[in-house]
N, C-alpha and C positions, 0 to 999 in steps of 0.2 A: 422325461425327455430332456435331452441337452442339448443345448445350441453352441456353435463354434465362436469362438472368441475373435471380435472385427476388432482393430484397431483403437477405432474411436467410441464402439460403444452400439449397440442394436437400438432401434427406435423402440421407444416403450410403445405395445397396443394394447388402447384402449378398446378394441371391438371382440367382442368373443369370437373366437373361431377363427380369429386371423393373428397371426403370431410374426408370419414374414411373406412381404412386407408390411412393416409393422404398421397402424392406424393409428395415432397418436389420439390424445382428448386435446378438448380446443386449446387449451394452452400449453401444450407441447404441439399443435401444428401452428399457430403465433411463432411459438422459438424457433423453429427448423425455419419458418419461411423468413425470417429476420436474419436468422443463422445465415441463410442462401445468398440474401442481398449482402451480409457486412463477407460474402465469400468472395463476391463481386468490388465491392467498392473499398476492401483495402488495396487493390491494384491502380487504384485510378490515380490520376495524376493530381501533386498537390493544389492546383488550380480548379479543378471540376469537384476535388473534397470540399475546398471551402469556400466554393460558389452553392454546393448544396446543404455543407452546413449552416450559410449565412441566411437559406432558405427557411432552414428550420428555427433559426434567431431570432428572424423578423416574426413568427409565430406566436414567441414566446414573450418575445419585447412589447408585444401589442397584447396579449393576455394581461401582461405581469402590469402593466402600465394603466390597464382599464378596469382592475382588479385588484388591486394590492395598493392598496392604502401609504404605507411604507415608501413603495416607489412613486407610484405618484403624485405626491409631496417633494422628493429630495428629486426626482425629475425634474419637475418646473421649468424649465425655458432650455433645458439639455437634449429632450428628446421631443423626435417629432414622431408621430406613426405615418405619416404619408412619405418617410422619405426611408429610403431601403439602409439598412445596418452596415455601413462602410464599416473599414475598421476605425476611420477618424472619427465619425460618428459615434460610433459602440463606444471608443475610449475616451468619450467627455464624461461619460457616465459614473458616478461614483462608486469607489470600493465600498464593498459591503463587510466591514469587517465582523469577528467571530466576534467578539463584544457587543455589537451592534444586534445581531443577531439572538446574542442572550435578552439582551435589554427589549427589543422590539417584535418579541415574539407573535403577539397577536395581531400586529399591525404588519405583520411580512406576512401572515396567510391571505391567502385568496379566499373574495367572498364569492367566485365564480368556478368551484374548482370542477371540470367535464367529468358529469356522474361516466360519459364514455370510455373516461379514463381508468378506470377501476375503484376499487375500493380506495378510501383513504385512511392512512394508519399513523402514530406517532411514534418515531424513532428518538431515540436520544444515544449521546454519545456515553464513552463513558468514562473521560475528562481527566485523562491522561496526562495533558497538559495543565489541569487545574482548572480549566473551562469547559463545564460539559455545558451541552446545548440542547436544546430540540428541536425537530424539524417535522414537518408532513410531510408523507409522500405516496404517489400511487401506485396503483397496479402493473400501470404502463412503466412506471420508473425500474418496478422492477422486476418486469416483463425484459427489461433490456440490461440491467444486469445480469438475469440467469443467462441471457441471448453471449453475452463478452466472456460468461464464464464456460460456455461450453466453446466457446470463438479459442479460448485460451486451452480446453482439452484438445481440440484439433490440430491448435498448430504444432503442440508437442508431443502428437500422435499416441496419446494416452490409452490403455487400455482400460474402458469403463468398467466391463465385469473385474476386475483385479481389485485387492481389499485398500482400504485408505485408512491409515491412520491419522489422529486430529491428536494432539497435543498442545492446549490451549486454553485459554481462562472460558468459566462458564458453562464447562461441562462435566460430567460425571464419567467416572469409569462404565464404559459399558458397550456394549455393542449391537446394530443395527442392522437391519437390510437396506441397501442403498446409502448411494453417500450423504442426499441430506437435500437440503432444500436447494434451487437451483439448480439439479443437476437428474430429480425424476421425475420432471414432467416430459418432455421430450425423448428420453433415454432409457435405457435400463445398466443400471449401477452394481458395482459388489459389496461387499460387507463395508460400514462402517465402524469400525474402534476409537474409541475417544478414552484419554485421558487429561485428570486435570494439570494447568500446567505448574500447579505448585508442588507438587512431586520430585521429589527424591531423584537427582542426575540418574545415581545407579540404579533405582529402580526403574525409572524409565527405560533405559537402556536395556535391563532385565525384561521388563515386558515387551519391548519391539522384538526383543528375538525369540522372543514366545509366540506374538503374533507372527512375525517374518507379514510384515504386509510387505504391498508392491509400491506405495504412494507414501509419504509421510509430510502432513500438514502443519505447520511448526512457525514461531517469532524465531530472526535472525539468533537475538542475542541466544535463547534455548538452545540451539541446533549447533551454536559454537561450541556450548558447555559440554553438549553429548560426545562431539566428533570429537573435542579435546578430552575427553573422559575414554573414548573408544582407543586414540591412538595411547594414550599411556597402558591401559591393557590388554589392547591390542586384539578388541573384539570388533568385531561388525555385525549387521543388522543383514541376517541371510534372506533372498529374493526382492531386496529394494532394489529400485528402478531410479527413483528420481525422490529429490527433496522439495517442496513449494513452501514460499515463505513469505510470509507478509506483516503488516502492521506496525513494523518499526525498520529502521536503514539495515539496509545489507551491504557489510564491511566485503571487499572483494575478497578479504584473505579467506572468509569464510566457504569461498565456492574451492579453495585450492586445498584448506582443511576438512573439507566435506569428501573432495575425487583423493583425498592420502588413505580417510578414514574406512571410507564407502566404497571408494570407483565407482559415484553417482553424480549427475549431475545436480545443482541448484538451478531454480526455476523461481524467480521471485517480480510481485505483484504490486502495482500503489493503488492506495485505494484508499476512499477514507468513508466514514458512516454517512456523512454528508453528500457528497457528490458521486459514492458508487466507486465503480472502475474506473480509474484516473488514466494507466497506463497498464500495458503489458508487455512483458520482455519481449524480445524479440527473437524467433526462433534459432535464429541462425546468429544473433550477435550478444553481446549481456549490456546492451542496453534496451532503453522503455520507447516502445510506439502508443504516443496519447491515441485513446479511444475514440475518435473523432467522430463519432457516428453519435454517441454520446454524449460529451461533455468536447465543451471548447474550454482548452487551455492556453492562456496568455502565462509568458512568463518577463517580468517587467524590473529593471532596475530601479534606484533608490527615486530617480526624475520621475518614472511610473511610463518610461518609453521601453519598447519592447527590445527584449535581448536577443544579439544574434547569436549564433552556433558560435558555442567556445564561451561565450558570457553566461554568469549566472544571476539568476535574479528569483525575486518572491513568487510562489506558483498566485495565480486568480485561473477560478472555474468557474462556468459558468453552465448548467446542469440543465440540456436542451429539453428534457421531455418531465421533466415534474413540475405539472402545473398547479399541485395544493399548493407549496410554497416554491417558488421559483429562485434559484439562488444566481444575482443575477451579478456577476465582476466580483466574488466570493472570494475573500484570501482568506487561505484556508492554516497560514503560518510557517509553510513549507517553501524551501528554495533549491531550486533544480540549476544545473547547466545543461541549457539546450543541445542538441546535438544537428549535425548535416543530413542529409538526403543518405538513408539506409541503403548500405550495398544488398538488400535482400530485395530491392526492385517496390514496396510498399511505398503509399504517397502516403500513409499516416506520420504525423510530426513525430520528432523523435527528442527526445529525453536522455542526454548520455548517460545523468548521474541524478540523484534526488537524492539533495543533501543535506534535508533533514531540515524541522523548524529550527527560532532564529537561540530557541536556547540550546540548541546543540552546537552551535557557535562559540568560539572561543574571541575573546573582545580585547585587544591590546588598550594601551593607554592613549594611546595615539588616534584610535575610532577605528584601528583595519580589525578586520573580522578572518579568521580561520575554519576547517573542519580539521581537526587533530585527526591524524591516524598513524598508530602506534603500534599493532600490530600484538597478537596474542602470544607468537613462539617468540617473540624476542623477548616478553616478559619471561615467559615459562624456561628458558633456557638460562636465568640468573637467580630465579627462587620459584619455589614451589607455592604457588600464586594457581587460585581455585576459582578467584575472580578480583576483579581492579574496577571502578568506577572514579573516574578526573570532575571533579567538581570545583570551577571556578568561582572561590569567594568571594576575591577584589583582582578591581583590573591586573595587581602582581603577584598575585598568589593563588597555587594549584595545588587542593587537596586531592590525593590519590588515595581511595579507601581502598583497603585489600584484605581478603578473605585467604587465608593461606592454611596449610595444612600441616605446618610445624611453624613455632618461633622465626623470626627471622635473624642472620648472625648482622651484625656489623657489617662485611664484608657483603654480604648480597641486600642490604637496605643501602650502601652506597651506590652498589652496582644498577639499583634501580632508580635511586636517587639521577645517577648521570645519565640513565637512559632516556629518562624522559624530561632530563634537560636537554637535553639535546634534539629529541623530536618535538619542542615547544618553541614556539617562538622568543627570541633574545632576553633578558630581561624580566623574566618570570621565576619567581622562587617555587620550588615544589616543597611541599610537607605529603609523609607517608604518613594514612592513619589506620591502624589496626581495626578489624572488624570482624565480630560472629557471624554476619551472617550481612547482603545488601539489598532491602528489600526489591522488589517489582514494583511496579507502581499499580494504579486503577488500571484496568482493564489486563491488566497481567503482565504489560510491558514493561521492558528494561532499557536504559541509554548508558552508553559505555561513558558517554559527556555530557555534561550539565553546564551550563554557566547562570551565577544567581547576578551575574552584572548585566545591567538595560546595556544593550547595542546603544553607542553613543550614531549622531546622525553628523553626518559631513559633509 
């Protein structure tokens, strides 16, 4: 028997004999009815969001404070529990930083954590930046993660029976029913194919047009290598619908090499192991609405006062519903520019840009700080350049390591020489450095920019 294909996807039932409408198991009728409310309350006004997020804060602030060791210590004469979570209030409270977090591990779990809460499990990162961490977290935590990731199949009217490909660290070649965890308790899903992501550009490419799925799950920097590998041979990926990308910056030129390569759009996500769903794009515009039903996001200049629309500053999360370890004014090392009131009618906050942690930063001599963007076809239109990596050694000098596909002449090592003098701020020498091959880091990711210089303070 075969079922007609919905947009978003048939409710998985769990009851024999009932197929439609579908009966879901308890925790696919948890997600659909969370599903229902965040259907609701992304339209609410940003006044009644975070009068009810502030709801859920004070919950948390009064667990974390009567239960966590950690905080109530480094509290002490900052927090009261009788008095309701202003924002002046909340922001006397100390950052918790990722260090801190390493070092203070057993002393940031809760010795109270709600057996009502589900299970409790330990995550860890996997230290991409050179700081992996650990964390506890619950069932409820991520009861409402899968609840944001199918909040995220909706708005981009995704077809769930359709196949998903994963191209990504940590998995094996292979293929599945359903797309995976978050996505079949509530639903019914189509094939999953996974590749891993150290694989071969052209083989990759080889195999998506072998599968022809409808979804492809991919890091930015991957997805550039492909589409730039697609248009020089001038292949495509036959029945893709759309590209989703996450776990490291998404350069914009990639969404306009992606619709040359594909005629697909790009759909990309922030999110970290730590705090879950941070943001998600927004249907109608290519900027991020923070998940506010979830996690409160403060985004705060160098003073540690909050940035308005147009300003950028260091993200802190604070991760409403995991009470084993509560992460509570969390910088997580990332810096966003806030955005204005979405023309798509939603009161969740908005996120224009997320610009990556502070070593993706470029750091003059002077203490100003940059994000470089350089752009792929204007390398690729001076040398045959397979990939670039800008890593700042000292405040005046940019090593550009490059992966090319014949020698370079004279004439086009100058011609890149003054390219990216000129997209660099004043006063910086570039050196080009030849390379076989530029690894990926832990967890599988790549950064188009590094800087090994400390951000000086000002």
């Amino acid at each position: 028997m075969s079922l007609p294909n919905d947009p978003v996807g048939l409710v998985r039932s769990a009851l024999p004999g009932a197929v439609w409408p579908g009966i879901p198991n308890l925790q696919g009728a948890i997600v659909l009815a969370l599903q229902f409310q965040l259907e609701l309350s992304q339209w609410y006004p940003a006044p009644q969001l975070r009068a009810l997020q502030s709801s859920q804060l004070d919950l948390l602030l009064r667990h974390a404070h009567a239960s966590v060791p950690y905080y109530r210590e480094r509290w002490e004469g900052l927090y009261d529990a009788s008095q309701a979570p202003t924002p002046g209030r909340f922001g006397r409270l100390p950052i918790l930083t990722r260090a801190e977090l390493q070092a203070h591990f057993e002393r940031l779990k809760s010795t109270e954590a709600p057996s009502h809460h589900g299970p409790v499990v330990e995550v860890r990162t996997s230290g991409s930046t050179g700081q992996p961490v650990r964390l506890l977290k619950t069932g409820l935590a991520d009861l409402m993660w899968e609840t944001i990731l199918l909040r995220e199949h909706h708005w981009f009217g995704r077809d769930l029976t359709g196949k998903l490909a994963a191209i990504r660290q940590g998995v094996k070649e292979q293929e599945a029913d359903g797309w995976g965890t978050g996505s079949g308790d509530a639903v019914s899903t189509g094939r999953l194919v996974t590749l891993p992501i150290r694989t071969d550009v052209d083989a990759q490419l080889l195999w998506l047009a072998r599968q022809r799925p409808a979804y492809l799950l991919t890091y930015p920097s991957n997805l550039k290598e492909l589409v730039v590998t697609s248009l020089e041979h001038g292949t495509r990926v036959p029945g893709l619908r759309e590209v989703r990308t996450f776990g490291e910056l998404l350069d914009p030129e990639i969404r306009t090499l992606c619709r040359d390569a594909w005629g697909v759009p790009v759909v990309d996500c922030y999110s970290t192991v730590e705090a879950g769903y941070i943001a998600l794009q927004c249907p109608r515009e290519e900027h991020y609405h923070v998940q506010a039903e979830s996690v409160l996001v403060e985004v705060l200049d160098e003073q540690g006062r909050a940035c308005a629309p147009g300003e950028t500053g260091r993200v802190v999360v604070t991760t409403l519903h995991n009470f084993a370890m509560p992460l509570v004014r969390y910088d997580i090392g990332d810096y966003a520019e806030v955005g204005g009131p979405c023309p798509c009618g939603r009161g969740l906050p908005v996120l224009r840009r997320i610009m990556g942690r502070s070593r993706n930063m470029l750091v003059t001599a002077d203490g100003r700080r940059f994000w470089p963007a350089l752009g792929t076809r204007a390398v690729a239109r001076i040398a045959p350049v397979l990939q670039y990596q800008l890593v700042q050694t000292t405040v005046d000098l940019i090593e550009v390591r490059l992966v090319t596909a014949a020698p370079l002449t004279p004439a086009q090592e100058e011609g890149l020489r003054q390219l990216f003098t000129e997209r660099l701020p004043a006063g910086l020498q570039v050196r080009l450095v030849p390379c076989d091959n530029i690894s990926r880091g832990a967890g599988g990711k790549f950064e188009d920019f590094v800087s090994e210089v400390a951000p000086m303070r000002r």
